[in-house]
C-alpha positions in Angstrom: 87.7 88.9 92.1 87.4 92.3 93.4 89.2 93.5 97.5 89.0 96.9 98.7 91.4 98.7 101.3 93.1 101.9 102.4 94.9 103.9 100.3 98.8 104.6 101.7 100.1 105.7 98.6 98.0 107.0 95.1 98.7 105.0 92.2 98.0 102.3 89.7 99.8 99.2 88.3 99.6 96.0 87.0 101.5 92.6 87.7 102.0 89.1 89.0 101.3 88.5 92.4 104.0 87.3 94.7 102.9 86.0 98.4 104.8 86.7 101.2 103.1 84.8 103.8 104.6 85.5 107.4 103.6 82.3 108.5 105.9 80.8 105.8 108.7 83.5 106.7 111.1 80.8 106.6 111.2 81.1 102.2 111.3 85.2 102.3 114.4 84.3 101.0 114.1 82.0 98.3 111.0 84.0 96.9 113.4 87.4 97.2 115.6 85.6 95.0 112.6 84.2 92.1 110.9 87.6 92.6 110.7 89.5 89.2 111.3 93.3 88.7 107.0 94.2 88.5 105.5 91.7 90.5 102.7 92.7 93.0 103.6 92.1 96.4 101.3 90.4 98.8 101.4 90.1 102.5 100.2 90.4 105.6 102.5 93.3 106.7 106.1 94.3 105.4 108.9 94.7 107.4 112.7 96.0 107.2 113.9 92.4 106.0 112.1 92.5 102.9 113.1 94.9 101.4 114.1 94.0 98.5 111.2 92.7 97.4 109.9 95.9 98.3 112.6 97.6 96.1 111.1 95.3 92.8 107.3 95.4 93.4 105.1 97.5 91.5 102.7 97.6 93.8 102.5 96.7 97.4 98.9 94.6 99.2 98.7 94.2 102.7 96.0 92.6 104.8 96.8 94.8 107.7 98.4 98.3 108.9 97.6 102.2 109.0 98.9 105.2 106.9 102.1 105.4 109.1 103.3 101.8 109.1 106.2 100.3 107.7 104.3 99.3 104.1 103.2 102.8 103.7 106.0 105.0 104.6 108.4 102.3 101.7 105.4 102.6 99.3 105.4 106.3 99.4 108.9 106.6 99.4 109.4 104.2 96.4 106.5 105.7 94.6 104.7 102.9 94.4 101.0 102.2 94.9 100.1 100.9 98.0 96.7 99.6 99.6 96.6 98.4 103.1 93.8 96.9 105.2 93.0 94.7 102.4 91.0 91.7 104.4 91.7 88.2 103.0 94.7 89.2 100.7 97.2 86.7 101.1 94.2 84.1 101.2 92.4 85.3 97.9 95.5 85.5 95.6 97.9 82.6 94.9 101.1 83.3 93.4 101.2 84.1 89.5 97.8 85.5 89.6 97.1 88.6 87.5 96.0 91.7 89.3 95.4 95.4 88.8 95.9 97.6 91.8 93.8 100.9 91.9 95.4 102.6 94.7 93.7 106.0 93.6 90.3 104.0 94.9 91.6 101.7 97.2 90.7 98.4 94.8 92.6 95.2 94.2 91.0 93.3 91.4 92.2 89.5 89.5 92.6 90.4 85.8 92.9 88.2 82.7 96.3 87.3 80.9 95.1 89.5 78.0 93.6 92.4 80.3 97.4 92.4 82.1 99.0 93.2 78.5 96.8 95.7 77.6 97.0 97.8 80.7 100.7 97.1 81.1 103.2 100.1 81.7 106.7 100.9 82.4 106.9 100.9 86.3 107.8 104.5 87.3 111.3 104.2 89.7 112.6 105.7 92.4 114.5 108.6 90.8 118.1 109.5 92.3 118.5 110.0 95.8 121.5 112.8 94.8 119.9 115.6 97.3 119.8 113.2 99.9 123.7 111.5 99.3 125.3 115.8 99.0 122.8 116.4 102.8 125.3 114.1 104.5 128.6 114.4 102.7 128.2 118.8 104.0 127.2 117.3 107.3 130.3 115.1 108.0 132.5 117.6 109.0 129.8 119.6 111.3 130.6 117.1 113.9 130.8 118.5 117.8 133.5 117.4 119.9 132.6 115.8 123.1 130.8 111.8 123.9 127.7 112.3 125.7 124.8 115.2 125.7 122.1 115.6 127.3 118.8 116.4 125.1 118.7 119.8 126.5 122.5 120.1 125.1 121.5 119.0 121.7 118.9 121.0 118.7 118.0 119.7 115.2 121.0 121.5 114.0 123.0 118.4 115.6 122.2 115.7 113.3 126.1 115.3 112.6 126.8 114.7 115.8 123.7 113.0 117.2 121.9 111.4 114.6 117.8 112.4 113.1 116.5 111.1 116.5 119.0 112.7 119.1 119.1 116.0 117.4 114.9 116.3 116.8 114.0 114.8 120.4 116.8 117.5 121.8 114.8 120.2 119.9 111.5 119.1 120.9 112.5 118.9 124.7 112.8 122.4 124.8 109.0 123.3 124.3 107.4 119.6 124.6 106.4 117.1 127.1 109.6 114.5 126.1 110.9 111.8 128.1 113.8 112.6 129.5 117.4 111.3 127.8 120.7 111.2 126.7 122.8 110.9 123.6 125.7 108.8 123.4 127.3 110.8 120.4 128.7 109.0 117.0 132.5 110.3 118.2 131.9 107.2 120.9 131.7 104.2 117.9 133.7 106.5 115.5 136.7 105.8 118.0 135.8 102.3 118.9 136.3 101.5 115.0 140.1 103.1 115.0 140.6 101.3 118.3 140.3 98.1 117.4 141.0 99.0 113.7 138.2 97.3 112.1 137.5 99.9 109.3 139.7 98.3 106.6 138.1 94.9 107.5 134.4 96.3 107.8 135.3 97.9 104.1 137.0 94.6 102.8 133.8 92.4 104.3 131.4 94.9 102.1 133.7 95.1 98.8 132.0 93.5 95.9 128.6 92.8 97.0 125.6 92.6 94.9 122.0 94.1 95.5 120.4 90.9 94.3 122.7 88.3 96.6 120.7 88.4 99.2 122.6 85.1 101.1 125.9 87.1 100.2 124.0 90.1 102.2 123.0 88.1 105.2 126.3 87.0 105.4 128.0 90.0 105.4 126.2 91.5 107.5 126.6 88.2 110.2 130.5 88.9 109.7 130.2 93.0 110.8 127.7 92.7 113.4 130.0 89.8 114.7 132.8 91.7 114.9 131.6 94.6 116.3 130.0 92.6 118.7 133.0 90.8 119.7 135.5 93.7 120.0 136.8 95.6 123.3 134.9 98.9 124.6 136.8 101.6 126.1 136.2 100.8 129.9 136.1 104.8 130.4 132.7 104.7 127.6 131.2 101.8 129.7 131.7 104.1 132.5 130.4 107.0 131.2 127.3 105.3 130.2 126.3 103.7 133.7 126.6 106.8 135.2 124.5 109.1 132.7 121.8 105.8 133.1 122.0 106.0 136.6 121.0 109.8 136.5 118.0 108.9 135.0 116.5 107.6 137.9 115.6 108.1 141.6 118.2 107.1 143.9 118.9 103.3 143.7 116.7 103.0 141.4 116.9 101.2 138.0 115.0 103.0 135.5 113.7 101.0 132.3 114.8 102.4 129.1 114.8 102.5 125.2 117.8 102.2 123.9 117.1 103.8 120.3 119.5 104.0 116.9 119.9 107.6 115.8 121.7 107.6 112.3 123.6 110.4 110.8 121.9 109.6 107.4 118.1 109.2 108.8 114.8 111.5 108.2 116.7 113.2 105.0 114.7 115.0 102.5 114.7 111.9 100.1 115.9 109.3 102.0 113.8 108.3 105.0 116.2 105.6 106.1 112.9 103.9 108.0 113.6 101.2 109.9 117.0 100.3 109.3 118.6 100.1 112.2 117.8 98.5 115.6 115.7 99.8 118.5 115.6 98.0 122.1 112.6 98.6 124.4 112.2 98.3 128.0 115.7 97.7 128.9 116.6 97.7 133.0 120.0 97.8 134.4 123.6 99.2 133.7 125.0 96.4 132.2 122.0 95.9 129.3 122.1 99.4 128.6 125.8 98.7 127.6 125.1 95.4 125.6 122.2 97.1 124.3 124.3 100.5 123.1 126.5 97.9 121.1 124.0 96.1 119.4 122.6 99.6 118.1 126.1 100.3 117.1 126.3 96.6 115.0 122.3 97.4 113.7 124.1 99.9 111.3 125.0 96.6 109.3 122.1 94.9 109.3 121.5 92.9 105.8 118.6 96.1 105.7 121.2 98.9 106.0 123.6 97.7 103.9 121.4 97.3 101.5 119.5 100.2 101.5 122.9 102.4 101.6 124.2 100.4 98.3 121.1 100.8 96.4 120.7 105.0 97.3 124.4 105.1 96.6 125.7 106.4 100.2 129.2 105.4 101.2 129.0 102.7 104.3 132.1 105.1 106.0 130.1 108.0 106.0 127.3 107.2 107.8 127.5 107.4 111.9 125.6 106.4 114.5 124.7 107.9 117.5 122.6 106.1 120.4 119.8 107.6 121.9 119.3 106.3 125.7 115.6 107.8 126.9 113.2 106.9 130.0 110.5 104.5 128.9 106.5 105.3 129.2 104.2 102.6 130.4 101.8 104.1 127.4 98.0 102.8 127.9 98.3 104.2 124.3 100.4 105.5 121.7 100.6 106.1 118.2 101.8 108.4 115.3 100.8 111.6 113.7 101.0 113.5 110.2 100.0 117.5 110.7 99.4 117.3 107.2 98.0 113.7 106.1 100.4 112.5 103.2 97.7 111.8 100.7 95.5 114.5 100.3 97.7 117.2 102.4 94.6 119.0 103.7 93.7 117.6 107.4 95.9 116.3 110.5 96.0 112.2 110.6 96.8 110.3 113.9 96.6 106.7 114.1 96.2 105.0 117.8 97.5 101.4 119.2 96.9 100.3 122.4 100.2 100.0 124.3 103.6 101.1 122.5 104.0 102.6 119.6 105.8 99.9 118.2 103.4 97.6 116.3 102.2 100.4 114.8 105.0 101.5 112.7 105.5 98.1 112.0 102.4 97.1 110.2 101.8 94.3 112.9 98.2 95.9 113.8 95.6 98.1 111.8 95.1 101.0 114.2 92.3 103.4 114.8 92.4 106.5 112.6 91.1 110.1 112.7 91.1 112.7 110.2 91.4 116.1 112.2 90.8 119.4 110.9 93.8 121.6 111.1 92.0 125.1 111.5 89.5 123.8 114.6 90.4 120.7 115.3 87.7 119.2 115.1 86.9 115.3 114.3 86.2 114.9 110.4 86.2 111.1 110.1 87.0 108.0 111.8 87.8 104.5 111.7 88.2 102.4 115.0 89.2 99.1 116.1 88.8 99.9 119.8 87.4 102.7 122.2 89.4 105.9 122.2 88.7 108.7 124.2 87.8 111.2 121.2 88.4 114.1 123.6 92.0 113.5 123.7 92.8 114.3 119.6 92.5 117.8 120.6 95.1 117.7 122.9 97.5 115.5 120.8 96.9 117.6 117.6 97.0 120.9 119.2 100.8 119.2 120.2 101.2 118.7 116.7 100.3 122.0 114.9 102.7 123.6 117.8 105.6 121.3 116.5 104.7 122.2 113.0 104.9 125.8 113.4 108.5 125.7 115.2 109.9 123.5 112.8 108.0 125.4 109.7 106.7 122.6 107.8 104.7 119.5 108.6 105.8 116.6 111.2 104.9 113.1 111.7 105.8 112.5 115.4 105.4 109.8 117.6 103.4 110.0 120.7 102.0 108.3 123.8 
């Protein structure tokens, strides 16, 4: 009756349980659609596609995933309880089952019919994301002139022009050990819109939708990326981006890449915009990096995107995107890192995976974790899947607290 887990976001509530079972992915859809504003959502992991169930839960169970993946980061952001790691979840509970999660303790328990009435409150929403909505509407017309930038050409003051990603890793390459990269600016796929003068279609495509149609979503968003995928490139841009890729490595030498997303309206104050657009990893040759640039460019309209933009009340026009192109590392680890942890704010958290960073942010794995003291660094507690060198927490978090104190408030940052 009774499952414990990790706490990713404090908070208690009561509901219905709805099962998202990833090896039934093929009815996320259907149950999207039945889901009821208050239900509990359980699954193995979440990811960007359902969103909207993440949008009406109460709470969110997951049998796997660390403080930094995708479940946590939506949970916190939603203000929604959250426990993760719970073993067994989507086994133990069927749906319609009454439960109470304790995600002050870390407890997931079956109640009664009559227990579920009695404990039964009005669900505390996400409150308006105004802040976040007058952050980008100032930015839009802080935009520099010019198409591509190197990282050393670009600082955190950038966003407008480069997108959350381009501007920060432009800023950190100028005191930290960052892969080396370019930014293919937003004035790039601002002009490819006017050039093929898909803006008034793009607008027409997206006038009328509703949050809770989420086959009229998908569609839409099929139409866009469609489009935009099927539309000329300026020759001189395909250009411009072979030869900025071929700069990045050794003489004849193809160097493999991540092509990354960097939105204009990403890492705000109230609006994390996590996960919503597309990231490609490992990418060799000239020509990929080009299909690969597009497809970022299309990612803006994923069923996700549009979603998320409708429901925080951001206009789809004035959000950009930039494309971050940036040397790959074969990573023997990687992971993420809080300098302050976002329960408890006292310590530094870093979660490890073995390999890229990538499973980790989406829930796919539970990593290793390690509570860090911020005055001496030293190890406070730990939980481990697999052997870690201890000795190199020190290093990453004395990384971390240097970040911190250039940018004058805590970071999470990614690592490998």
């Amino acid at each position: 009756k009774e499952l414990k887990g990790n706490i990713a976001s404090k908070g208690h509530a009561v509901g219905k349980t709805i099962i998202f079972d990833y090896k039934k992915s093929h009815n996320h859809s259907e149950k999207m659609e039945k889901m009821e504003l208050g239900d509990v959502l359980v699954t193995q992991m979440t990811r960007p596609n359902i969103m909207p169930a993440c949008e009406k839960a109460s709470a969110i169970v997951t049998q796997e995933g660390g403080v930094l993946c995708h479940a946590a980061i939506v949970s916190r952001e939603l203000q929604v309880p959250c426990v993760i790691g719970v073993h067994d979840a989507v086994k133990t509970f069927k749906d319609g089952d009454y439960v109470e999660v304790n995600a002050n303790i870390g407890v997931v328990r079956k109640i009664t019919k009559a227990e579920f009435v009695d404990k039964k409150k009005k669900l505390a929403r996400l409150e308006s994301k105004s802040e976040a909505k007058k952050f980008v509407e100032q930015q839009l017309n802080k935009t520099k002139t010019g198409s591509f930038f190197w990282f050393k050409e670009v600082g955190k003051k950038d966003i407008p022009t480069v997108g959350g990603k381009g501007a920060n890793l432009g800023e950190l390459s100028r005191f930290a050990n960052v892969p080396k990269g370019f930014c293919i600016s937003v004035n790039p796929y601002a002009k490819f819109l006017k050039e093929n003068k898909i803006e008034a279609e793009i607008k027409q495509i997206l006038k009328g939708i509703k949050l809770g149609d989420n086959k009229g979503l998908e569609d839409r968003s099929k139409k866009i990326q469609k489009l935009i995928l099927s539309c000329k490139l300026d020759p001189n841009i395909i250009a411009q981006i072979k030869d900025y890729y071929a700069k990045l490595g050794a003489p004849r030498e193809s160097p493999k890449v991540a092509v990354r997303s960097s939105a204009t309206a990403e890492d705000l104050p109230n609006a994390s915009f996590a996960g919503q657009q597309d990231t490609y990893l490992n990418i060799k040759g000239a020509d990929n990096v080009v299909k690969s640039v597009r497809k970022c460019w299309a990612s803006l309209f994923t069923p996700r995107a549009i979603y998320y933009r409708e429901k925080n009340n951001f206009k789809h026009s004035d959000v950009l995107i930039s494309v971050v192109v940036q040397e790959m590392v074969d990573a023997k680890y990687a992971g993420v890192m809080f300098t302050e942890d976002p329960l408890d704010k006292k310590d530094i958290l870093i979660e490890v995976v073995k390999g890229l960073g990538e499973k980790l942010v989406s829930g796919e794995v539970t990593p290793n974790s390690y509570l860090i003291s911020r005055n001496n660094f030293e190890l406070i507690k730990k939980q481990e899947k697999f052997g870690f060198d201890n000795k190199l927490l020190k290093k990453i978090a004395t990384v971390g607290m240097k970040i911190e104190k250039h940018y004058k408030s805590p970071q999470d940052i990614e690592w490998g």
